[in-house]
Phi, psi and omega in degrees: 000125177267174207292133167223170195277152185218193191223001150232190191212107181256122189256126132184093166260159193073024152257125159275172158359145314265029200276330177291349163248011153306296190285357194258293192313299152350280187315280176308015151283299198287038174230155184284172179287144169098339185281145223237128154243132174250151180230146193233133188182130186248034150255120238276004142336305159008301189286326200280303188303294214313284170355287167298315156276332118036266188299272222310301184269028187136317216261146161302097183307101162300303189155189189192139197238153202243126204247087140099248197268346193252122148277134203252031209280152179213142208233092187278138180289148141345110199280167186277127179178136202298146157258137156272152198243154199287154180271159146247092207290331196266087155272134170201149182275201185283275208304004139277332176281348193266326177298306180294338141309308192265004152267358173061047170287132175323107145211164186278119161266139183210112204263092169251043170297179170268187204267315184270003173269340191277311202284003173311310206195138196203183166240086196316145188090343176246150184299166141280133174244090176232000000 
């Protein structure tokens, strides 16, 4: 991808994980929808985040272009539009998960704590897997 015009310019280079998308996130409150941003960053992870926060607020991933050590990435902003927010059907609240335990209805719990957060605290009675 060669170089294209863009209307802001986010330097951050010589930044790691997650600071180039700290200064991008900065950057994009203040611009109208439709405006093309390149952020110049020389981690080459970079490329992956962009992407990925990107899609998650909205905004159009262009592409990224590779100058010697500077990565180019480019960002069309977000046109003005509600974000929704995601659904999760299978939700339940404590006092609903403590009824179902204790009618012993079938469900998956899948406990993605550290190892000293389970043994802190745990839900006496259900198997372990690790």
């Amino acid at each position: 991808m060669e170089e294209m015009k863009h209307d802001v310019l986010v330097d951050a280079k010589g930044l790691a994980c997650p600071m180039p998308i700290v200064r991008t996130k900065k950057a994009m409150k203040d611009i109208e929808p439709g405006s093309v941003v390149q952020i110049q960053a020389t981690d080459k992870g970079s490329t992956a985040d962009v992407k990925a926060w990107a899609q998650k607020a909205g905004h159009d991933y262009i592409g990224t272009a590779e100058e010697g050590d500077t990565l180019k990435h480019y960002l069309r902003a977000a046109r003005d539009r509600e974000e929704e927010a995601p659904s999760f059907p299978h939700v339940i609240d404590n006092e609903g998960l403590q009824t179902a335990i204790q009618n012993s209805e079938p469900m998956t719990i899948l406990d993605v704590r550290e190892k000293n957060e389970h043994e802190e605290f745990h839900i006496p009675g259900l198997n372990q897997f690790r």
